[in-house]
N, C-alpha and C positions, 0 to 999 in steps of 0.2 A: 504493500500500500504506500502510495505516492505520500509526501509530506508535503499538505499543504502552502506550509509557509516556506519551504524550500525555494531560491532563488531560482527562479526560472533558466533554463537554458536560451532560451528565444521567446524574446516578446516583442510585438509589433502591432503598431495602434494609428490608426489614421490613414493606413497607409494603401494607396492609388495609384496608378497608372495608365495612362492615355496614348490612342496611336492615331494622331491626328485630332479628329471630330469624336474620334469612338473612345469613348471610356470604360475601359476592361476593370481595371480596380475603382471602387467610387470610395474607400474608404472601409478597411478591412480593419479589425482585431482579430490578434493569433498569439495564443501563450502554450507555452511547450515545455514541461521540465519533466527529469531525470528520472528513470523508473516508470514512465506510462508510455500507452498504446493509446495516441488520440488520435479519431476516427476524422479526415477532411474531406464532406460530404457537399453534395451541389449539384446539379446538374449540368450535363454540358454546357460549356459557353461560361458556368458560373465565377469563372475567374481561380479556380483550383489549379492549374497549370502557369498560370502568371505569376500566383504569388506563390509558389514553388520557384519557377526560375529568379525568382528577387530573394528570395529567401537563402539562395545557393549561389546567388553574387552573379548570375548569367546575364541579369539585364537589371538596368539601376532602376529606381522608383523614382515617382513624379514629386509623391510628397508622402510625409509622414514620418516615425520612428521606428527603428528597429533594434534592440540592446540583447546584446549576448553574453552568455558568463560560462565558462568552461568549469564544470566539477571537476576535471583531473586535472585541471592545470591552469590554478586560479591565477587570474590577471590575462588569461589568453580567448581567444575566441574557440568554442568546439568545432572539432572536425562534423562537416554535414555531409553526407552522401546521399545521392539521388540512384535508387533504380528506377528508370522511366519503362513506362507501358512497349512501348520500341526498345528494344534491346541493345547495345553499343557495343559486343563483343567484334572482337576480330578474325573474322573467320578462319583465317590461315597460319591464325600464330596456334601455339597449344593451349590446353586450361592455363597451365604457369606463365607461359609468356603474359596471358590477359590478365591475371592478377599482379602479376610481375611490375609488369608496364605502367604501372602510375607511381613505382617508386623509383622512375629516371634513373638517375647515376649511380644512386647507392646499390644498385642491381646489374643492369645496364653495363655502365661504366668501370665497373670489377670485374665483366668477363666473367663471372660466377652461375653456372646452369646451377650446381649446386645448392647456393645460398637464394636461388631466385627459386629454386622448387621447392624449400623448405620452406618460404614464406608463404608461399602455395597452397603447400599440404596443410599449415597451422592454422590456415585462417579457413580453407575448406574444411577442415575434417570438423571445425565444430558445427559447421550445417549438414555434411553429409559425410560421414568417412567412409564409406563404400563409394563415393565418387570419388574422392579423395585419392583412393589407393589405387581406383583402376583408369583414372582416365585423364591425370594429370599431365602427363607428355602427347594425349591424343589432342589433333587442331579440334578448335572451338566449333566448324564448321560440322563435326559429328555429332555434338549435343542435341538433344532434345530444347523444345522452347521449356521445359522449365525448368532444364538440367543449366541450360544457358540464364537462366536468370539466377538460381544458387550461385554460381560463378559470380555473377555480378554484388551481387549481397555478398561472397566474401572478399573482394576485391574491396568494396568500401570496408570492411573488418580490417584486412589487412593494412590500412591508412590510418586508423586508431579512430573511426568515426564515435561519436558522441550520438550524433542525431542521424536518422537514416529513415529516406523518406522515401516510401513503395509504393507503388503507383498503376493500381491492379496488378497485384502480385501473382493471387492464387487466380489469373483466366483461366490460365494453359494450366492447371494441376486439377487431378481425380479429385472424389472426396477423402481418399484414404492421403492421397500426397497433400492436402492441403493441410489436414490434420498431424500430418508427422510436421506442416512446416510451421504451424503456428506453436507446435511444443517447442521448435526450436527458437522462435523468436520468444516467446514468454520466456524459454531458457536466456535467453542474451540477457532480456531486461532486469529478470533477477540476479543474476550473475556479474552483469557486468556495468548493470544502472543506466545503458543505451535509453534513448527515447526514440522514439517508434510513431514516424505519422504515417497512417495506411489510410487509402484513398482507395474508394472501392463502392460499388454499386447494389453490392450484395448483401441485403440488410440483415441474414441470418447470417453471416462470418465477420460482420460490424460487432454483433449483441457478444458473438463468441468470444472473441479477441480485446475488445478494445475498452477502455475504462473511460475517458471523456471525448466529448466532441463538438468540431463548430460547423457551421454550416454557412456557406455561400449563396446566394441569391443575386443577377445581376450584379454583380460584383461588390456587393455588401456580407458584410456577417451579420445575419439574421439571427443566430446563435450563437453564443462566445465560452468556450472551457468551459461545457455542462454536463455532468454526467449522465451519461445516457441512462442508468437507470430512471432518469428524473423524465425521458422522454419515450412517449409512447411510437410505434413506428407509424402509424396513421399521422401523427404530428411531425415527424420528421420527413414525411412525405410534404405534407401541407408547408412546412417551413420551408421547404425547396422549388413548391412553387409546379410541382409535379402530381399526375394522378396517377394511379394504383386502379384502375377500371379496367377488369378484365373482360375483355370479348368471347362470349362462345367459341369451342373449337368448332373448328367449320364442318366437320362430318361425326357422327357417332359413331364408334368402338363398334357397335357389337350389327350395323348395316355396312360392316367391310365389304367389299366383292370380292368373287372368288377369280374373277379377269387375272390373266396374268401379261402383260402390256412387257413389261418387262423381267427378267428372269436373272436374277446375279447367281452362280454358283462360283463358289469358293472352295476353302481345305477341309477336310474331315467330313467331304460330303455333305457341306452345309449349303443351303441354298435358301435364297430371298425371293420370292414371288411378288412381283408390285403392279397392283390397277393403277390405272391412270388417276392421276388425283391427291390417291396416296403421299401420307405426311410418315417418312418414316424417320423415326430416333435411334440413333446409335449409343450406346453406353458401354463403359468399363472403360480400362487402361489404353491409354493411345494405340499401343499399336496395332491392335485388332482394325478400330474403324480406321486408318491410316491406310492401311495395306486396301483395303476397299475405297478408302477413298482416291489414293494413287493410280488406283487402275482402271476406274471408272474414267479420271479425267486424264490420263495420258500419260503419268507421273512416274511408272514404273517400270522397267528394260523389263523384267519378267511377273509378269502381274500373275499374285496366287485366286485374282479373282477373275472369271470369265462373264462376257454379258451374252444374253439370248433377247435380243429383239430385232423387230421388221426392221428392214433399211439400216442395220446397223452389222459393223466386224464383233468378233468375239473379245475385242479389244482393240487401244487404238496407238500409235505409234508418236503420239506426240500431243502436248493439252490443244494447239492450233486444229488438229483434226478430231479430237473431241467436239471441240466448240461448233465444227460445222455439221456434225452428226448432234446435234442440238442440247449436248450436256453443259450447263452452264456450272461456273466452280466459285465460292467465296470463300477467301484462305483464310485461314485464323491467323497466320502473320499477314498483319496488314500493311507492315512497312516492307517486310523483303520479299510474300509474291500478291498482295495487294494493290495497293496504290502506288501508281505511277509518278513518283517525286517529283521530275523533273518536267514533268510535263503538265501544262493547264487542265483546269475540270474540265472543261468543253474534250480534251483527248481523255482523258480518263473514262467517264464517262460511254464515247464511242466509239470505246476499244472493241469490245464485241461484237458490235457491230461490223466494224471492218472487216474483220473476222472473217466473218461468218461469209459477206459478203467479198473476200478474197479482195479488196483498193484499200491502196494506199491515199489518193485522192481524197480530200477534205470537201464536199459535198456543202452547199452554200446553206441548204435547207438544215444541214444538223445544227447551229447554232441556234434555229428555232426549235429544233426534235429536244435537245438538250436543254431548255430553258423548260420546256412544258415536264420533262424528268424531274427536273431540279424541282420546279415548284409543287409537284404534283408528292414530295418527299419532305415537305416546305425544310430544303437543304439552304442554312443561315449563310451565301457569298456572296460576297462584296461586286464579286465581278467573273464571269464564267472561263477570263484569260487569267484568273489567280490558278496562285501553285497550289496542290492541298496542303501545302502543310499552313496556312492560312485559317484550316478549317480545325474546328474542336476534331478531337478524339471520337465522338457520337458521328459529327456530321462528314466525317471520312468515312466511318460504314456506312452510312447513306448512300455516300459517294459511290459503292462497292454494289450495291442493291441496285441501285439506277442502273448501273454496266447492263442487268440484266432484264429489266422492267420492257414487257413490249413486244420483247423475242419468242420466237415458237420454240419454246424449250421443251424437249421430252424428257429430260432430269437436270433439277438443279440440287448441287450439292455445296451444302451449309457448313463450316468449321468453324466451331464458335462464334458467331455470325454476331450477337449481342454483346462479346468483350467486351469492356470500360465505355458501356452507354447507359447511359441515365435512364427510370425508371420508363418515362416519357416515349422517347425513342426506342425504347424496348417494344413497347405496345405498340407504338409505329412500327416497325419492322417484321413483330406478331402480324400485325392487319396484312403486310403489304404479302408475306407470304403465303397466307392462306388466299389471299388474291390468285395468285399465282397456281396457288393449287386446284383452285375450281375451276380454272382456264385448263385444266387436264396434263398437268406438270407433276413429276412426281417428284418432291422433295427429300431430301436425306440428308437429317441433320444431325451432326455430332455434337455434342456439348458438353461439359462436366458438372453440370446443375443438372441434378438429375431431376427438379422441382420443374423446370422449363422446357422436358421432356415430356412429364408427365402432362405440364397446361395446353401442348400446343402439338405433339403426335398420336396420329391415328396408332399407330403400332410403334413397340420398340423391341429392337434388335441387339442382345446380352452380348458380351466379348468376357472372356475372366481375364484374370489377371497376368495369366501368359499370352494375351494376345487370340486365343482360339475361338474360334464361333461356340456361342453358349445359347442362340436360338432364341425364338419370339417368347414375351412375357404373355404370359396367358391374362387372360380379363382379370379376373378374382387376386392377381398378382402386380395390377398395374398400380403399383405405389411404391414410395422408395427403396421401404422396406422390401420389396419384391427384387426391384432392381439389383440393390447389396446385395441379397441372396444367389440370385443368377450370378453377376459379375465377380462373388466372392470378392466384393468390396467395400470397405463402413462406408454407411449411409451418413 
């Protein structure tokens, strides 16, 4: 239990920032001290990613205060580390080199593999020592997205961080890995008196994890260092300015058809039957739905899954000839096979298009095809020649959804399709696919909230924890509890 009166490690009051005419911060309070896990809640756009980059020196503030006090090492400022939602590892160095690399010369400069993989191993092994031992010299670019972000978290360890701020940690983790990861951050904070801002959308791993919280609104704190027991989630909803209205699922469980439109067989003689229409959910450990999802969209040199439908190979030789055989794909990394950085919304947007339609030629009409997407997603741009990174975290998966709004898809496949969106946007993205599905598209979606399986699939499809087909959850099984059981995974 935090002490009250203990000096804060970070406090900051009044404080805004402006990018032209637009004002992102209007005036924020944020207090932070030593030994807690406070929850920084808002919905997209709320100014959660701004006063994070001010708060970690990346861009200066317009106005206001900000006063820090280092517990180890009074008179100095704390070390802050940032894992952000987009991950910054280095694909081609090792685990060690990526940890390695922010201690410059004292590592670097000494020519020491040695002394650069012990600093390695001590700062990973206390998140993961089975990662630790076996994958320290393999390049980063082998990791898993959440194997890749443990790396990241101990890389800020290894720089003697004080305050470490995560930034949808648990998308990309099971519920069993999210559960071994929060033992090990309550480990740090007892341990080692870290403080802990975790930002995240998921209001049952907020109640689990986190002891106070403030809350952003158009760039206001609408709530300031309160303990969320004190807040109901109906009113943490309401304070964000967000609704929680859920929509009927578009078809009933138990008027499934017996059509089979399309037919996946995979290993162990397991096979998926899918009617047109069909919302199908994926569950358990990544690599089960991975290996189907790779081969569905083109992803894999030797795919263990095979497809049976009209007009379609048993597989396909690249994601470009997926896409023209009308499998559309949204990646759960949205920055490395997502969105297109470098390039404005209006091409992001009608990349699938192009696609599908084999031109390079930019087509006079898509700048109006593209604005009627955009609005019809009400996606917040300034201008449809901005880059995404312009755009929140929420309104880049919009961005990702529109690619495919319009098109005659005969499977669209979802990877955590809701990551780090706001309540709001969640339900928007709910409606927009079950759109999709009553246009006779057959969805498959993987997730790691098995709750957002259960509100929004006709059927779901078990994988255990090796990866292997574990077969549809029966009616009478369709709750979490059901799920765990099949996937042999806590709920």
């Amino acid at each position: 239990m935090r002490d009250a009166r203990a000096t804060p490690l970070l406090a900051a009051r009044d404080v805004q920032k402006s990018y032209g005419a637009t004002h992102v911060l209007r005036g924020v309070d944020f207090t932070l001290r030593a030994g807690e896990i406070h929850a920084l809640l808002g919905g997209n756009g709320a100014g959660k990613s701004t006063l994070i980059r001010i708060l970690t020196g990346k861009i200066p503030r317009d106005a206001g205060e900000i006063t820090t006090a280092s517990h180890r090492r009074p008179g100095t400022d704390p070390v802050i580390a940032v894992v952000h939602q987009e991950l910054a590892l280095l694909p081609n160095l090792t685990v060690a080199e990526n940890i390695g690399i922010v201690h410059g010369r004292r590592v670097f400069g000494l020519h020491s593999p040695a002394r650069q993989a012990q600093i390695a191993f001590d700062a990973l092994r206390v998140l993961d020592a089975d990662l630790a031992t076996r994958a320290l010299h393999l390049p980063a670019s082998g990791l898993s997205l959440h194997e890749a972000q443990i790396v990241e978290i101990a890389r800020a360890l290894s720089i003697g961080a004080e305050v470490l701020l995560l930034d949808e940690p648990t998308a990309n983790l099971t519920a069993q890995e999210t559960a071994l990861f929060f033992g090990v951050l309550r480990k740090l904070v007892a341990d080692q008196g870290i403080a802990i801002v975790f930002v995240s959308h998921r209001m049952k791993e907020i109640r689990q994890l986190c002891d106070r919280c403030t809350i952003l609104r158009d760039g206001r704190s609408v709530v300031e260092d309160r303990s969320l027991s004190d807040l109901s989630d109906a009113e943490i909803v309401a304070q964000m300015g967000q609704s929680d209205r859920r929509e009927p699922v578009a078809a009933t469980r138990a008027q499934m058809s017996d059509q089979r439109d399309v037919v996946l067989a995979g290993p162990d003689g397991a096979e998926i039957a899918l009617a047109a229409g069909t919302i199908l959910g994926l569950a358990g450990a990544p690599t089960g739905p991975m290996a189907l999802i790779t081969a569905l969209t083109g992803g894999a040199r030797h795919p263990q899954w095979r497809i049976t439908a009209e007009g379609m190979p048993s597989s396909f030789s690249s994601p470009g000839t997926a896409v023209k055989h009308g499998i559309g794909y949204i990646s759960g990394d949205r920055a490395g096979k997502g969105v297109l950085a470098d390039l404005p919304i209006l091409d992001n947007v009608m990349a699938a298009r192009r696609i599908r339609q084999g031109r390079h030629v930019i087509h006079a009409k898509e700048l109006v095809d593209c604005a009627a997407l955009v609005g019809s997603l009400k996606l917040k741009a300034a201008s449809l020649h901005d880059l995404p990174r312009t755009l929140s975290g929420g309104n880049q998966q919009k961005l990702l959804v529109a690619r495919w709004l319009g098109l005659p898809l005969r499977v669209l496949v979802l990877e955590e399709p809701t990551r780090g969106v706001d309540i709001g946007t969640k339900r928007d993205i709910y409606g927009l696919i079950r759109q999709m599905a009553a246009t006779g598209a057959i969805v498959i979606w993987w997730s790691t909230e098995n709750a957002e399986l259960l509100e929004l699939c006709d059927r779901i499809f078990a994988f255990d924890t090796q990866g292997r087909p574990a077969g549809d959850l029966s009616a009478d099984r369709f709750t979490e509890e059901g799920i765990a059981e099949r996937t042999g995974m806590a709920a």
